[in-house]
N, C-alpha and C positions, 0 to 999 in steps of 0.2 A: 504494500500500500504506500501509496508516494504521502509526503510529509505534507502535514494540512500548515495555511500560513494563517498568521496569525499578524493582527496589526494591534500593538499595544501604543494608546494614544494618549498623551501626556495633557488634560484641559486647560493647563492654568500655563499664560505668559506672563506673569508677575515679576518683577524684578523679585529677588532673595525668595522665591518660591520654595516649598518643599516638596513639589511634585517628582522631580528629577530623582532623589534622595529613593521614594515608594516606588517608583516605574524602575528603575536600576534593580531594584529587589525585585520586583516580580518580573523581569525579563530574564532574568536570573534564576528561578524556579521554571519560567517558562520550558528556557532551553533546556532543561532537567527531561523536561517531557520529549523523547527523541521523535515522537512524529510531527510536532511543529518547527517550522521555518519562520521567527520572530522579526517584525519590520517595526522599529520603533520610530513613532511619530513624535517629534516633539512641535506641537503648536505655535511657540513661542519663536522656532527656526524659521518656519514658515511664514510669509509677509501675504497672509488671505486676504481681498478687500472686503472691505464691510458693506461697499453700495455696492451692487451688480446692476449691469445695462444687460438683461436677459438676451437681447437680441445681437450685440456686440461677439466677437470673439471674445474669449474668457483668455485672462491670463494667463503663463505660462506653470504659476504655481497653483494655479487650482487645476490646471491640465495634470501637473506634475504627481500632487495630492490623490486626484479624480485617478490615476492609474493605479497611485501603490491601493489606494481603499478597494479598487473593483480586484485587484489582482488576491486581496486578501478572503479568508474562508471565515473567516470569524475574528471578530475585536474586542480589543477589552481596552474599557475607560478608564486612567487614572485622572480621581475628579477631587479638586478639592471641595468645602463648600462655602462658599460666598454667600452670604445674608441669608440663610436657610433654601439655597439654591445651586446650582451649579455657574460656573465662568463665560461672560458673556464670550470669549474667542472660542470655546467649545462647543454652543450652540451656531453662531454663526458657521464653524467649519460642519458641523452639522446636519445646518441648513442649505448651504449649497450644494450637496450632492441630493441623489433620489436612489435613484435602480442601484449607487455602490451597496447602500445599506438591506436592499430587500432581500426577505430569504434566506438572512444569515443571522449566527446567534452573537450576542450581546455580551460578555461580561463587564462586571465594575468592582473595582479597587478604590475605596474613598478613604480620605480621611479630613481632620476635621480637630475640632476642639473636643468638645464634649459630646458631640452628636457624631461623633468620627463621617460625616458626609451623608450619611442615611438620609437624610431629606433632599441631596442633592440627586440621587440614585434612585430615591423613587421620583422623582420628577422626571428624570432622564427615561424613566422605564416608558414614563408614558409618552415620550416625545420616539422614542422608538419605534412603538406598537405603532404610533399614525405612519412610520416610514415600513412599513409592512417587516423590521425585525424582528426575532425571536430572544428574550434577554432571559438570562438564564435565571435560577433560583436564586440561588447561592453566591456569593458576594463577601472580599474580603476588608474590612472597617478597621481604619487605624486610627481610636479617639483619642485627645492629645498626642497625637502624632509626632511629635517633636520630641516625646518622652519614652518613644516606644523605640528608638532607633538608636546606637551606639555613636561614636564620636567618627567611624567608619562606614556607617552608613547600613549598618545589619540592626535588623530586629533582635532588640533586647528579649523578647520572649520568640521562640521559636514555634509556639504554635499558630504562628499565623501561616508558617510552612504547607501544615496542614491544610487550612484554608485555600490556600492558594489553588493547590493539588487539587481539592473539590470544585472549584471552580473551573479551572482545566480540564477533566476530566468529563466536567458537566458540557464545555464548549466542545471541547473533540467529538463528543457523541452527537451534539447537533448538526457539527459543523460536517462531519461523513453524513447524516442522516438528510442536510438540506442539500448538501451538494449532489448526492444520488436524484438525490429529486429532482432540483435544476436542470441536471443531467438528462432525464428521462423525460420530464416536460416542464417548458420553461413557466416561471412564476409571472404571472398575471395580477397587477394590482387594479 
């Protein structure tokens, strides 16, 4: 079975961000898993516009964006959470694609203060469902995030290892299960 790809997407372009620090550890468990091929997005490299002229040619980074997302088999969010929501560059990159997102499964890695991101992720689930994806169950939640992680950049408690691996596990199975399907007849929104 050839290696499923997997697009892990970094939401927050903040200066002094902790996004990098979470997405570096779960790309890092990713590649643990030997049938995914890991493409890490970071938002913040990317220069998306925020107005689009629909009818215009699209720039060459949302062209650039629009291939690694269609080329990928399932994605997983790392989302901080902003005012009990998720990063306005994460909805915008988002928002400009359609068909990359349909038919494939979802995971999310939040964290957060005290809510470790959970209200940002269930938001996000729902902006999903309207782009016709599949978000998984299972989701792993880093609350005070800042206190969970060594001066190295590893989780101080290693049961979020576990988590990870559930969450993986739960995407590979969608992500063979949506792409046979794809395969055999294309999805229709």
């Amino acid at each position: 079975m050839s290696a499923l790809r997997l697009a892990v997407i970094i939401g927050s372009n903040r200066e002094g961000r902790f996004g990098p620090t979470v997405a570096r550890w779960f790309v890092e468990q990713a590649r643990e898993h030997h049938e995914l091929d890991v493409d890490l997005v970071d938002l913040a490299e990317i220069p998306l516009p925020t107005a689009i002229d629909f009818g215009a040619e699209p720039d060459a980074e949302v062209v650039d964006l629009g291939a690694r997302l269609d080329a990928a088999d399932a994605y997983v969010v790392v989302t901080p959470e902003y005012n009990h929501s998720f990063p306005a560059p994460l909805k915008n990159a988002i928002d400009l694609y359609r068909e990359q997102w349909r038919a494939k499964p979802v995971g999310f890695v939040s964290y957060g203060g005290m809510g470790g991101g959970l209200r940002a992720v269930e938001q996000l689930r729902l902006v999903f469902a309207e782009l016709h994806a599949v978000t998984v169950r299972d989701s792993v939640s880093f609350h005070n995030a800042w206190d969970r992680f060594d001066e190295s950049g590893r989780p101080i408690d290693e049961g979020c290892n576990g988590a990870a691996k559930g969450v993986l596990d739960q995407l590979g199975w969608w992500a063979r299960a949506l792409k046979a399907a794809r395969a055999a007849e294309p999805y229709a929104a």
